[in-house]
N, C-alpha and C positions, 0 to 999 in steps of 0.2 A: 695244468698248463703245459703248453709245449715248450721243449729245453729254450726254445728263442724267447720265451712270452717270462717278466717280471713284474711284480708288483711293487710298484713304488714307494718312498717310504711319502709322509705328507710334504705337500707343498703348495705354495704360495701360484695362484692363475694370472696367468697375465695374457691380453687379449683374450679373454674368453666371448668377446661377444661373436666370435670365430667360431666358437663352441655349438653358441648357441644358431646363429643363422648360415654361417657358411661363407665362403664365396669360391669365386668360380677364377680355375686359374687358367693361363696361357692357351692350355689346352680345350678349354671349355667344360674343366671335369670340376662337377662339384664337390670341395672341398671342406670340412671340418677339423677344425684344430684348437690345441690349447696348448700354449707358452706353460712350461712348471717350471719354478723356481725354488732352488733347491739351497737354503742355507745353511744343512750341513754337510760339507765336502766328503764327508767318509769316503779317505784314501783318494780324491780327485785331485791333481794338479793341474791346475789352469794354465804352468806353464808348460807342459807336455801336449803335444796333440794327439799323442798316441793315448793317454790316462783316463782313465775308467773308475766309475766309482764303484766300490767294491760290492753293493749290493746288484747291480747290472752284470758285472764281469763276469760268469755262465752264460748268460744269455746271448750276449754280445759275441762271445767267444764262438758258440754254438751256430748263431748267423754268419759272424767270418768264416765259419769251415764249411757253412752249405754256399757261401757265395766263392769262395776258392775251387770248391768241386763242380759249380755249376753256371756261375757266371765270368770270373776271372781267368780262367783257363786251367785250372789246379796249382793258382800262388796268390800270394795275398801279392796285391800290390803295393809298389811307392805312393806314399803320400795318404794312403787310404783316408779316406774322410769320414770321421766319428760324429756324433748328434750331439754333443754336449759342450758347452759351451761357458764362454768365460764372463761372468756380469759385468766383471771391472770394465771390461771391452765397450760396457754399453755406456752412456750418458745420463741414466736415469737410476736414481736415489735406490728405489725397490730393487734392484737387481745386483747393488755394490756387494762384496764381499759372499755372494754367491754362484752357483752356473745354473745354467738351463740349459732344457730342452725344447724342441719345437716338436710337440706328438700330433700324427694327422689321422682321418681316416678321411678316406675317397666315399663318393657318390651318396655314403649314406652316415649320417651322424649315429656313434657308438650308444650302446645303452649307457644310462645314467642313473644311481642309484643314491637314494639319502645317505644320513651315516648309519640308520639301523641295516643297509643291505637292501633297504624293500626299494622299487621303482620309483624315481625323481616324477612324480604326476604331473610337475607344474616347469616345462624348462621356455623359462624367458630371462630377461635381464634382470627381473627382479631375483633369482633365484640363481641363476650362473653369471657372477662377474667376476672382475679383475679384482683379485686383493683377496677373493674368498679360499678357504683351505680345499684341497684335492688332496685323495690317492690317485693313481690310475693302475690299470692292468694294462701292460703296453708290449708291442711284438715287435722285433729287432729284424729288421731284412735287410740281402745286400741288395746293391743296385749298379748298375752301371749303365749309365743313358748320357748324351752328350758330351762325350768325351774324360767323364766324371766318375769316379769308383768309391763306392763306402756304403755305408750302415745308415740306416735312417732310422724312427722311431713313430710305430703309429699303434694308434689308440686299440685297442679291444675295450673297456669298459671305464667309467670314472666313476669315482663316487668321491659327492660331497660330503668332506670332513664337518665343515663349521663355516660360520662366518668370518669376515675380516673388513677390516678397512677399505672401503672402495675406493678403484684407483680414478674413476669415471666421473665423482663430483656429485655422485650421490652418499644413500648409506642404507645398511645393510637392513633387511625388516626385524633381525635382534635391536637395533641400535633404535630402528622404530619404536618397537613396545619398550624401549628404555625411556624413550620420551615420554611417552604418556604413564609409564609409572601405573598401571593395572589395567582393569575395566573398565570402562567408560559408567559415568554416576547417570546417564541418563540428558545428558544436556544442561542441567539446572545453573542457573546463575548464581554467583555466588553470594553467599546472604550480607556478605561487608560491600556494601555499595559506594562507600566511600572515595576507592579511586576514583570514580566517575566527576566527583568535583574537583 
């Protein structure tokens, strides 16, 4: 990986169906994204805007110094804007007492891998949602567009960790074969006919 590119440690997806089909921003550029939520702060203060969680902090570092030398004029600016962000801030249960990111990739959705490493074969909603476990491999740039200066955070690769609690009001296809409790016996009815009266 390149000094800007980290891998994440796991986290909780939120908005992945972003992940899965996209949408299209302002600009008409096809967009991919996935919300990570991240419940352990290691070193992040949510009350600092400048605070970095200590496994990002190279990377992040490494983007401030290619965006001071090549987009900010050779100085980091006031106010710099970082990608990480505070749950408390949000209004929604799943994201108390953690931060997120908001990771993108343009035009073309990033590869996606199971948890053995091998290629996701099958990417739909049954398979990428909100609530389910992520890593990501993710790339740190700076930017400066609209009068706006900082760091942003987009996607190189994800891989599905596990499943989890879906946030969407389905459930997960582990949580499936939970229900049915094995192999199917073939259809047979069951030989106590008794409820039936």
């Amino acid at each position: 990986m390149s000094s800007n590119q980290v891998m994440t440690p796991q986290f909780s997806g939120a908005y992945a169906n972003f992940l899965v089909d996209g949408q299209t921003n302002e600009d008409g550029t096809l967009v991919y994204s996935l919300c990570g939520i991240f419940d352990e702060m290691d070193g992040f203060d949510p009350r600092d805007p400048k605070s970095v969680p200590n496994w990002a902090k190279d990377a992040v570092s490494a983007a401030i110094a290619t965006g001071r030398e090549k987009k900010w004029g050779g100085k980091v600016p006031n106010g710099l804007e970082l990608p990480f962000r505070d749950g408390d801030a949000r209004d929604q249960p799943e994201f108390n007492g953690c931060f997120y990111i908001n990771m993108k990739s343009y035009k073309k959705r990033c590869p996606i891998v199971d948890k053995n490493g091998k290629a996701l074969l099958q990417v739909d909603s049954d398979t990428i949602y909100s609530g389910a476990k992520y890593r990501a491999v993710i790339q740190f740039a700076a930017y400066d567009r609209k009068g706006k200066k900082g760091v942003s955070a987009y996607l190189v690769a994800v891989q599905k960790c596990g499943e989890g609690e879906r946030k969407d009001g389905g459930i997960s296809e582990s949580q499936a074969e939970n229900l049915f409790g094995g192999p199917a016996s073939g259809g047979a009815a069951p030989e106590d006919d008794s409820w039936l009266n």
